[in-house]
DRENPA-3360 file (N, C-alpha, C; in nm, 2 decimals, always signed):
BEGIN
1 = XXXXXXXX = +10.74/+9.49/+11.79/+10.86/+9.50/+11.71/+10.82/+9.48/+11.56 ~ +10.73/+9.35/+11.56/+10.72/+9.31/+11.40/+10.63/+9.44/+11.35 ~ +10.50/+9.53/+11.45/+10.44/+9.66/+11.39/+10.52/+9.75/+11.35 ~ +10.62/+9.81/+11.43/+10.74/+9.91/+11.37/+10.81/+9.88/+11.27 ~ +10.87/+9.71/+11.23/+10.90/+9.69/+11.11/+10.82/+9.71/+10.97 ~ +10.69/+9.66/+11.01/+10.61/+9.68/+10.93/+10.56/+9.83/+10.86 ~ +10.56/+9.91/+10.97/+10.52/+10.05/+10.94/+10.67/+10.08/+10.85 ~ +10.76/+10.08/+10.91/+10.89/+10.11/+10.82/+10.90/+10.10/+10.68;
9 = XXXXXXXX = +10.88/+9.94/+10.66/+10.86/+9.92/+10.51/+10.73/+10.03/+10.46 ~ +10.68/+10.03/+10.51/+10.51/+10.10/+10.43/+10.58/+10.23/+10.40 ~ +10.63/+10.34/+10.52/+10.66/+10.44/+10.45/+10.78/+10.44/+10.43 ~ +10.87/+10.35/+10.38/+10.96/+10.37/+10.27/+10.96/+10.35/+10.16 ~ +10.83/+10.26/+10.12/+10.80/+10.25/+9.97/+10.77/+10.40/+9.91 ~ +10.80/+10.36/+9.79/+10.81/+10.46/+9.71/+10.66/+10.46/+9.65 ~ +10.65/+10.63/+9.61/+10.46/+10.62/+9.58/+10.47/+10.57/+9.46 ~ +10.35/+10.51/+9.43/+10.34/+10.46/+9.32/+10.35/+10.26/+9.31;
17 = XXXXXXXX = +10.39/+10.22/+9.38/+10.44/+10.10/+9.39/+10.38/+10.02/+9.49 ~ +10.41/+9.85/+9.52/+10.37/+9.78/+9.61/+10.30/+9.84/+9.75 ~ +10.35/+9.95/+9.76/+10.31/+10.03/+9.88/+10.13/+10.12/+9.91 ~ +10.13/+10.17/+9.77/+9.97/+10.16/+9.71/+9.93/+10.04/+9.72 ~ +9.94/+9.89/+9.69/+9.84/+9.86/+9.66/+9.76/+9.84/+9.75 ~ +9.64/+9.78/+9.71/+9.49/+9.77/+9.83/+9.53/+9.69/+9.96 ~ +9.60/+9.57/+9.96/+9.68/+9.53/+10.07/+9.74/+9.63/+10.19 ~ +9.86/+9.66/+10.09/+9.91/+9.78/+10.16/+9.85/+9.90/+10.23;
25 = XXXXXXXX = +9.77/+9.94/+10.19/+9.64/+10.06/+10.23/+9.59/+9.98/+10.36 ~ +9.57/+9.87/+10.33/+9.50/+9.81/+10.42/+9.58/+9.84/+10.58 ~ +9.70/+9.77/+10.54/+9.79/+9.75/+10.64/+9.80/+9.89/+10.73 ~ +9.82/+9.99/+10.63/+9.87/+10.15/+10.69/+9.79/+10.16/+10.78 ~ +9.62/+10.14/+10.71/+9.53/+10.22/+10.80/+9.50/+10.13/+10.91 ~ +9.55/+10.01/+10.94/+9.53/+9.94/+11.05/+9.66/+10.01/+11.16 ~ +9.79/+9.96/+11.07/+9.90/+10.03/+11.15/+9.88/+10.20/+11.27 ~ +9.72/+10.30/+11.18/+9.81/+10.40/+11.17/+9.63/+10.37/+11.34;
33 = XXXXXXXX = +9.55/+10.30/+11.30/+9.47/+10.28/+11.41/+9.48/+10.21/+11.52 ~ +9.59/+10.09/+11.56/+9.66/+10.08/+11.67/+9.77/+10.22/+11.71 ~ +9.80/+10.30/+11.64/+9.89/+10.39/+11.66/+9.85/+10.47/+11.79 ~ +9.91/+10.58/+11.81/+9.92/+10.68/+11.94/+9.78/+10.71/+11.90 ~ +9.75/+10.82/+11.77/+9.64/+10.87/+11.73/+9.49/+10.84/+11.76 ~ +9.54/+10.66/+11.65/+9.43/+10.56/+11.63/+9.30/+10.56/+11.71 ~ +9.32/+10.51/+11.83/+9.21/+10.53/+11.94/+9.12/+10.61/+11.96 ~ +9.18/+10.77/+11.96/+9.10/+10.90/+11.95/+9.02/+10.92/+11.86;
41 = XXXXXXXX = +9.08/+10.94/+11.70/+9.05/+10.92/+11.62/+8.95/+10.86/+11.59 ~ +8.95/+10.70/+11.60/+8.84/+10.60/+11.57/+8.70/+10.69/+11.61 ~ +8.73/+10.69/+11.76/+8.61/+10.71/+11.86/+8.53/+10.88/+11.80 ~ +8.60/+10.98/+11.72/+8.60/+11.05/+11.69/+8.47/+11.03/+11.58 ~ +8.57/+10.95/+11.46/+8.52/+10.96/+11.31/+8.37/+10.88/+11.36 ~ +8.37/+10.73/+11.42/+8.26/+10.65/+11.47/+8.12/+10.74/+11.50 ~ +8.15/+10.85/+11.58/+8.04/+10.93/+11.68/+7.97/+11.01/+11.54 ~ +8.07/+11.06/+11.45/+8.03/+11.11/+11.35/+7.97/+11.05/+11.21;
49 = XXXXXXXX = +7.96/+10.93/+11.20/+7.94/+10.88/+11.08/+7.87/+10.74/+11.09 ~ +7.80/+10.69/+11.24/+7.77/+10.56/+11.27/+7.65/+10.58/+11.17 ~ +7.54/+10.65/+11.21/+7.42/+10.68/+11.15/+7.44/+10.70/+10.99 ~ +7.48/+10.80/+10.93/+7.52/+10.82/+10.81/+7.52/+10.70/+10.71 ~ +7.68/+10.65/+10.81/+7.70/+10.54/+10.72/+7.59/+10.41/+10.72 ~ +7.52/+10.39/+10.85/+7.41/+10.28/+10.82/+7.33/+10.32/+10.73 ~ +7.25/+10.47/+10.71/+7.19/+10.49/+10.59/+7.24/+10.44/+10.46 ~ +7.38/+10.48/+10.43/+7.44/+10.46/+10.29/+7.43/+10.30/+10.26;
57 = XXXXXXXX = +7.49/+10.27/+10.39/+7.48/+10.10/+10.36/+7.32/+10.06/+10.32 ~ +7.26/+10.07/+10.38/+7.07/+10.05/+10.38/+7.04/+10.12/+10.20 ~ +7.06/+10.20/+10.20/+7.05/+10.27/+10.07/+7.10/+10.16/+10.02 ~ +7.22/+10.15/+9.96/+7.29/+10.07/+9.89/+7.27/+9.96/+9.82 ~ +7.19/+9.86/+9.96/+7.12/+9.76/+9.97/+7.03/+9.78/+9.87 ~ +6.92/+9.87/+9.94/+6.75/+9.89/+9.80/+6.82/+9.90/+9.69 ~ +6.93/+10.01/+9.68/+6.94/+10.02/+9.50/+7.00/+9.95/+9.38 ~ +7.02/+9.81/+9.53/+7.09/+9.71/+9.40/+7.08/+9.61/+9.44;
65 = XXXXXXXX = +6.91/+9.54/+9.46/+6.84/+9.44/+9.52/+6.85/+9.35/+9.40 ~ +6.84/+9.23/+9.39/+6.88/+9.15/+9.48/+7.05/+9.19/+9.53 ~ +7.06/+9.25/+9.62/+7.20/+9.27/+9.66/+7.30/+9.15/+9.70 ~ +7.42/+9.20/+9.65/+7.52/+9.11/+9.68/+7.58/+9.15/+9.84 ~ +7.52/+9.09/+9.97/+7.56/+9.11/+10.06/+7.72/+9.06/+10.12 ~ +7.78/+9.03/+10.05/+7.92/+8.96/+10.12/+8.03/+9.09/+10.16 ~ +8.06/+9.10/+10.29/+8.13/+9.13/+10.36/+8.25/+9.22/+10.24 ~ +8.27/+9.34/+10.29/+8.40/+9.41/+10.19/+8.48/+9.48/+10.29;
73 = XXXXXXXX = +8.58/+9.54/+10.21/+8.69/+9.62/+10.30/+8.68/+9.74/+10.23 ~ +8.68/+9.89/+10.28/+8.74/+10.02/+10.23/+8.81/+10.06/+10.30 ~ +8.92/+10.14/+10.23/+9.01/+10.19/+10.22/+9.02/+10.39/+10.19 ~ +9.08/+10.44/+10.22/+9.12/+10.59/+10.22/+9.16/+10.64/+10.27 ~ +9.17/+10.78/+10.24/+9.27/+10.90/+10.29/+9.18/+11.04/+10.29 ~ +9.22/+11.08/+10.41/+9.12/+11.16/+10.47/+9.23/+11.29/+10.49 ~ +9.20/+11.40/+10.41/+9.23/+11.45/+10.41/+9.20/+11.58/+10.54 ~ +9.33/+11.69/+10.58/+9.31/+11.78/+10.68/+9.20/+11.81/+10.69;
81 = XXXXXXXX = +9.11/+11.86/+10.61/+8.99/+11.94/+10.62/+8.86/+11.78/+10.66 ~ +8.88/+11.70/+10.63/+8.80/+11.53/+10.68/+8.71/+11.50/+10.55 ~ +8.76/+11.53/+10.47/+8.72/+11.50/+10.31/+8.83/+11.33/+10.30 ~ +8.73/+11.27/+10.25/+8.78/+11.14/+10.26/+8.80/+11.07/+10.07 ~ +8.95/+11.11/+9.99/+8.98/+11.04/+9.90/+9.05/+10.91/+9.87 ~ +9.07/+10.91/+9.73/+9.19/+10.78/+9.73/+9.09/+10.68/+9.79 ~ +8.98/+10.65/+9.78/+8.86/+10.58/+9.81/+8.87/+10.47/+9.69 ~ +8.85/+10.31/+9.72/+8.89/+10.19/+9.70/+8.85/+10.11/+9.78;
89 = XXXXXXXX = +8.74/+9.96/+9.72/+8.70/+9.87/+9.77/+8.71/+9.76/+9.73 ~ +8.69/+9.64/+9.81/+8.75/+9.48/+9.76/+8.65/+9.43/+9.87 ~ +8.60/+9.34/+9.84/+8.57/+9.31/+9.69/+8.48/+9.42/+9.64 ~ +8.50/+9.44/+9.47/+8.41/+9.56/+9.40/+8.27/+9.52/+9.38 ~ +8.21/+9.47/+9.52/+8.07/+9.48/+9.42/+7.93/+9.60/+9.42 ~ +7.87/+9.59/+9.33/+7.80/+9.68/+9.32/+7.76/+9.80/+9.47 ~ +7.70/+9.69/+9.61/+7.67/+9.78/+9.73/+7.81/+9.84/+9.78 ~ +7.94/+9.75/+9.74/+8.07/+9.76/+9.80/+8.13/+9.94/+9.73;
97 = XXXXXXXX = +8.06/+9.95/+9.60/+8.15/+10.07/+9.54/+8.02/+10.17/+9.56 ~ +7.91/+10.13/+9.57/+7.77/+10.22/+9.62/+7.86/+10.27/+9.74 ~ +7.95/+10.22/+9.83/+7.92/+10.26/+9.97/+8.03/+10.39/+9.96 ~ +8.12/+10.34/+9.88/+8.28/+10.37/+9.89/+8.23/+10.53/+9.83 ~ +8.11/+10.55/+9.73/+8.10/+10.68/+9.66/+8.03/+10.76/+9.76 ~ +7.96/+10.69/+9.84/+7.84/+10.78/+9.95/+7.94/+10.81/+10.08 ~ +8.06/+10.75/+10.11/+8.16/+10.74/+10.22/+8.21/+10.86/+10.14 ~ +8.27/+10.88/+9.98/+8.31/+11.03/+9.98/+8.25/+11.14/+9.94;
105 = XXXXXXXX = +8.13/+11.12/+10.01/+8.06/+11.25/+9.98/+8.07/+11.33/+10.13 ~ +8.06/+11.26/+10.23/+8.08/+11.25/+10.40/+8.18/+11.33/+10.42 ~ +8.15/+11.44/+10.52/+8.29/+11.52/+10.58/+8.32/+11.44/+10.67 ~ +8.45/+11.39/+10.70/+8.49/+11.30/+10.86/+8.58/+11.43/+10.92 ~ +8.56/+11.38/+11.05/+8.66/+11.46/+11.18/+8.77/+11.48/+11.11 ~ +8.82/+11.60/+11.15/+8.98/+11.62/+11.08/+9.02/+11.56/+11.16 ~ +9.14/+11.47/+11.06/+9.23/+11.37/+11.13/+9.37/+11.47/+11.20 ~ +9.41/+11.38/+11.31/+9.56/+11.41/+11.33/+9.63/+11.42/+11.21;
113 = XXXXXXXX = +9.75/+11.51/+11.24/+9.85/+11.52/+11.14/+9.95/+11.44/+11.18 ~ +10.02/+11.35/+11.05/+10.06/+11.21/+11.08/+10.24/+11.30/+11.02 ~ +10.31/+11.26/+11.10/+10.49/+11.28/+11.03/+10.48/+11.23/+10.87 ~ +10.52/+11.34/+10.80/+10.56/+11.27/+10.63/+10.47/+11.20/+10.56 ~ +10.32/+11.26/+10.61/+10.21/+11.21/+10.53/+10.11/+11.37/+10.51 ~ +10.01/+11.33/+10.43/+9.97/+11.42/+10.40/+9.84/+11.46/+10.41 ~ +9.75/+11.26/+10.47/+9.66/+11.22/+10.50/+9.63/+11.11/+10.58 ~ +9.54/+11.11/+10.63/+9.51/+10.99/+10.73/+9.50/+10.90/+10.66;
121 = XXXXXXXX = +9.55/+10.74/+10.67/+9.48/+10.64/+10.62/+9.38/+10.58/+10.71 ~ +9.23/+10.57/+10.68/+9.19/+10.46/+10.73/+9.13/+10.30/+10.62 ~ +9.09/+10.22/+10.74/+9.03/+10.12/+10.69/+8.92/+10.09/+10.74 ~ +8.81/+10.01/+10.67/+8.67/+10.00/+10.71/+8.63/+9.86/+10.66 ~ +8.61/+9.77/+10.78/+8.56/+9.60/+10.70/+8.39/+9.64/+10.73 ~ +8.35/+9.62/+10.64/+8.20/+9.64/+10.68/+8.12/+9.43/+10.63 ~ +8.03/+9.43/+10.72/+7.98/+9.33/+10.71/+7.82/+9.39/+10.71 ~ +7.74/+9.30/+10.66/+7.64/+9.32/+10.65/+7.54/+9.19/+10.77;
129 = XX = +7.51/+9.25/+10.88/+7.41/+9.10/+10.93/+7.26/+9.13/+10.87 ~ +7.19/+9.04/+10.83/+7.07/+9.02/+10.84/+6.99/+9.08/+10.98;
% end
């Protein structure tokens, strides 16, 4: 109940407002990955980008040693074709926006088409272990 209310507010904010912010993004793209879609999806984009993205991350690391390893979140919208914009990270540090630029260079799986959107949201907590 409280996920349906929640998804409600999200898309009835108006663009531009509380509903952008990085929070918010956050929430959608968790919302939209419990969703019907979500599951497929995940298992989809995962098969396509596990390797990739460990590169970018590993990269990231060397090019900005001593690196700031603390745990970050991204954010985006993946567009029909699996072009991934609207790219945004928290915390901004240097490996965190290294990752977020190498994430849109990456074609991902075309997403499902979502009612009254025009893009997928997802979300990404990446941790770094030793």
């Amino acid at each position: 109940m409280s996920t349906l209310l929640a998804l409600a507010l999200l898309l009835s904010a108006p663009q531009g407002t509380s509903g952008d912010s990085f929070a918010s993004r956050v929430t959608q793209g968790k919302l939209v990955e419990a969703g019907n879609t979500g599951p497929a999806y995940q298992k989809q984009l995962w098969s396509r980008i596990t390797d990739s993205s460990a590169a970018a991350l590993k990269a990231c690391i060397a090019s900005n040693a001593p690196a700031d390893k603390s745990p970050f979140t991204v954010v985006a919208d993946v567009a029909p074709d699996g072009k991934p914009h609207r790219i945004d990270v928290q915390p901004a540090t240097p490996v965190a926006n290294c990752f977020a630029t190498r994430l849109g260079k990456m074609t991902l799986p075309a997403p499902p088409t979502l009612p009254d959107r025009a893009s997928y949201p997802i979300e990404i907590d990446v941790s770094i272990v030793p």
